[in-house]
Each structure stands twice: as C-alpha cells, then as structure tokens.
C-alpha positions in Angstrom: 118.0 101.6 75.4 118.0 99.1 72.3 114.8 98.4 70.5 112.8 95.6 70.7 112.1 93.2 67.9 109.7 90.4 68.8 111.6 87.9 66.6 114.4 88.5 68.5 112.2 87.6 72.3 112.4 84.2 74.3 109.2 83.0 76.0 110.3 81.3 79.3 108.3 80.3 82.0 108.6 82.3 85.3 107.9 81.2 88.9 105.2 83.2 91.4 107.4 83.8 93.5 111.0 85.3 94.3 112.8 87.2 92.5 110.8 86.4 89.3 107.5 87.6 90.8 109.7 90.8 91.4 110.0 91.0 88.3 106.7 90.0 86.8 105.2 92.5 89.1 107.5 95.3 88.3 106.9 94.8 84.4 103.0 94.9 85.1 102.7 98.1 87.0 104.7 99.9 84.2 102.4 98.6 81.8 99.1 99.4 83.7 100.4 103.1 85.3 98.2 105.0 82.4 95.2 102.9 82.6 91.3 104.8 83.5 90.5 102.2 86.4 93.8 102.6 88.4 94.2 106.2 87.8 90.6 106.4 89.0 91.6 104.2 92.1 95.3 106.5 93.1 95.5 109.1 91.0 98.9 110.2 92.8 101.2 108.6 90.2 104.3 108.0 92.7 101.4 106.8 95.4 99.8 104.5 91.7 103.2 103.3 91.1 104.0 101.8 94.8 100.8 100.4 95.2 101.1 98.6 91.5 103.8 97.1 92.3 102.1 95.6 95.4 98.7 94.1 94.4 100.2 92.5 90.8 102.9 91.3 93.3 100.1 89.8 95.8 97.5 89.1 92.9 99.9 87.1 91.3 101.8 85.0 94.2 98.3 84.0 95.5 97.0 83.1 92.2 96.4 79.4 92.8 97.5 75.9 91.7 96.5 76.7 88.5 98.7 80.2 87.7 101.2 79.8 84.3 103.3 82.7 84.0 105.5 83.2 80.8 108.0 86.2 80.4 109.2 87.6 76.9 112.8 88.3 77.9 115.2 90.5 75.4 118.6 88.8 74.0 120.1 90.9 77.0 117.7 89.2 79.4 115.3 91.9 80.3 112.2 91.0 80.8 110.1 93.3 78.5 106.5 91.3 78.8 104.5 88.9 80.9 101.0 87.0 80.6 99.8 85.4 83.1 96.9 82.4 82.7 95.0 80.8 85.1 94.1 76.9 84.0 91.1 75.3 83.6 88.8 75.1 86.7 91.3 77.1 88.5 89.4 79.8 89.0 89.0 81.3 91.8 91.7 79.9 93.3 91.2 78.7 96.7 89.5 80.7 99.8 92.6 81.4 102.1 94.6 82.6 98.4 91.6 84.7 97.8 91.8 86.2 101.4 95.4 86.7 101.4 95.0 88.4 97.8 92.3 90.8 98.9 94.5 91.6 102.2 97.5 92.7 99.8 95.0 94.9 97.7 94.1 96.4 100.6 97.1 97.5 101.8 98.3 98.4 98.2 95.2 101.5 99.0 96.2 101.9 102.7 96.6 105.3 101.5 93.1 106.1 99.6 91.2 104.2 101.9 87.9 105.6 100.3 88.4 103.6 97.7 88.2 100.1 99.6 84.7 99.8 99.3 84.5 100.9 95.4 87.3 98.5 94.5 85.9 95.3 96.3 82.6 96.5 94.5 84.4 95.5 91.2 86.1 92.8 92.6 82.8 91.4 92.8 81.3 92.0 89.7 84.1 90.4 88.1 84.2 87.2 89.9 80.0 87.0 89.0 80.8 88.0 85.4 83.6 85.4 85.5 81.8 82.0 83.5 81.8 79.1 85.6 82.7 76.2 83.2 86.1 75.2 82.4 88.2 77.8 80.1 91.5 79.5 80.2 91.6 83.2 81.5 94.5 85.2 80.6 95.0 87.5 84.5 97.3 89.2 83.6 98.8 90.7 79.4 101.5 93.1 80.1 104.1 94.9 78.1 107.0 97.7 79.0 105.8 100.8 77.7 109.4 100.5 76.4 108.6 97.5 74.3 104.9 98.6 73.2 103.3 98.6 69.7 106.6 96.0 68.8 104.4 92.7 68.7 105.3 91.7 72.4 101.7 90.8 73.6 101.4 88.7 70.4 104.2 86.9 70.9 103.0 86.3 74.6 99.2 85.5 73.4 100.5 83.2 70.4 101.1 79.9 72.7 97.9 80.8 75.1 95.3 80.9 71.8 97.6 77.8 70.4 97.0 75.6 73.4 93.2 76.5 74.1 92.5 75.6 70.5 94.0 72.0 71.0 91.9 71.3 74.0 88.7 73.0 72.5 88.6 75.3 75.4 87.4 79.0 74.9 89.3 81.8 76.8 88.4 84.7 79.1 89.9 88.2 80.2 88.7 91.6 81.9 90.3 95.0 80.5 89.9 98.1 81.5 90.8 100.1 78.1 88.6 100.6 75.3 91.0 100.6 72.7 92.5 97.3 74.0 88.9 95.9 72.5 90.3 96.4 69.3 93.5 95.0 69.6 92.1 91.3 71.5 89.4 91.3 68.4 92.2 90.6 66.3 92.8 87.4 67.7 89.6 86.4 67.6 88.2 87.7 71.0 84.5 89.0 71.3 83.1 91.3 74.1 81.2 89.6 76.3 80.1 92.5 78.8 80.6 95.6 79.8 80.5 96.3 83.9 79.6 99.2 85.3 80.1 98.3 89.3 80.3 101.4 91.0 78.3 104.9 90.0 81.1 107.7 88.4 83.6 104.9 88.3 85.2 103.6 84.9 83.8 100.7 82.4 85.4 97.2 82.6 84.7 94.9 79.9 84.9 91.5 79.5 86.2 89.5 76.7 85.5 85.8 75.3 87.8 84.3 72.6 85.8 81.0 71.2 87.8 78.0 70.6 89.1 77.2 67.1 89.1 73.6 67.5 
C-alpha cells in the first residue's frame, strides 16, 4: 500500500448518490469503526462494520438540498478522505429526508434493537443542541485509517474554513472523541457543549469554529 502525502491529494466533489455514495460511505465507516459512541451502540465489530456502512450510506443520500461532499482522492484514484457540509439554513433537511434517514438508522441496528430508543435519544439532543441561525456544519470529517495522522482532514477542512470566512458565517460539528477536541482547536474551533443524552452512554460534544471575517 503506498503512503499518502497530502500534497500529493486532489479535492473533487462527489455526488450523494451511486457509486460515489458507495464510496463515501465505505471511507466513513473505516474511519469511525474505533470510535466510543458506535462501539457503545454494536460492539460486534463485523455486526459495527455492516451497519456503518448503512447509516453513513442513508445519512448521507438523505442529507438534503443543501449536502456538499468533497473526496481527497490519491494520484491512483483512491479515495482516502471525505467531509461532508451541510449549507447554510439547510439544516435539518426536510421531514420525509429526515424520516427516510432515521428508517435506514434503524435498520443499520435491526440487530441490537435495544439500542433504538438510546440512539434516537441522541438523535435528539443533537438536533436541540444544533443552533438555529445560518452557519455551515461540517456532517461528516473522515479519513482511512490508512491515510491518518498524514494531513488528510486538513486538506479536506482547508476549503470549508476558507469559504465560511468569506461569507462571515461561523461553522458547527458534533464528535464523539475527546482527543479529536484537540485536533479541531487547531483550526480555530471551540467547544460549545458537551451531551450527555442517555445515562451509562458516551459524551458527545459539540464544536463552534467563529468566523474569521
């Protein structure tokens, strides 16, 4: 497997849908299989692995009007990161998306079904965390554990941070690892919360990066 240098990347813009979604989707659940709040959700890792793939594939697809999805792809074409941003206003998208994405979580924990209940319960302390006035908010960062600690989410975050500072707009995200705190603060993010929706259950916390403008 070569290495991956992020001067060597092209950003291009991806489709939600089709064989890029695949893609996108595919890139996402590698990057999020060691992560507290999934693991917490299916701690099966062939079970955590199947049922990634399915709710970044249905989170993504039913996204909205608003969803911008840019891949870092390496000079052989592999598609080694993704971030996905949801415009101004955008968010949530609208109510039959929002259905359709919770029906596809859903089924992505057909087999834990216990944890339904828990995961809608931080469904919705995200979406009442989630400001109301206009911003950008970055879904989705992910990088191939392949392609980590190589400046890939930098690259990917560059354009985003760029394009909110023109328009004076601040920018939002949800993680679910401490230490990715750290890393955001570096470009200029703050935490904004931390949620604690369900009793036992891991910490999210919510990020704000202030416009530059």
């Amino acid at each position: 497997m070569s290495a991956v240098n992020a001067a060597d990347l092209t950003l291009v813009p991806l489709r939600p849908t089709g064989r890029d979604l695949d893609e996108v989707a595919a890139v996402a659940a590698r990057a999020f299989h060691i992560d507290p709040f999934f693991e917490w959700l299916e701690p099966g890792e062939l079970r955590r692995a199947r049922a990634l793939g399915l709710f970044f594939r249905t989170m993504i697809r039913n996204a909205g009007p608003g969803v911008e999805v840019t891949g870092a792809r390496r000079a052989d074409g592999r598609l080694v990161g993704v971030a996905v941003w949801i415009a101004p206003s955008k968010f949530p998208p609208p109510v039959a998306a929002q259905v359709r994405s919770l029906l596809g979580s859903g089924w992505a924990l057909a087999l834990r079904p216990e944890r339904l209940v828990p995961g809608t319960r931080y469904v919705a302390a995200l979406d009442r965390a989630h400001p109301r006035e206009p911003m950008w908010y970055l879904q989705v960062l992910a990088t191939d554990p392949i392609a980590q600690r190589r400046g890939v989410g930098a690259t990917l975050l560059g354009p985003g941070h760029e394009r909110a500072d023109r328009e004076g707009l601040d920018c939002w995200l949800e993680t679910q690892k401490e230490d990715n705190i750290v890393y955001y603060r570096r470009f200029g993010w703050e935490v904004a919360g931390e949620l604690r929706p369900v009793s036992g259950g891991p910490p999210l916390w919510t990020m704000r990066r202030p416009s530059r403008h």
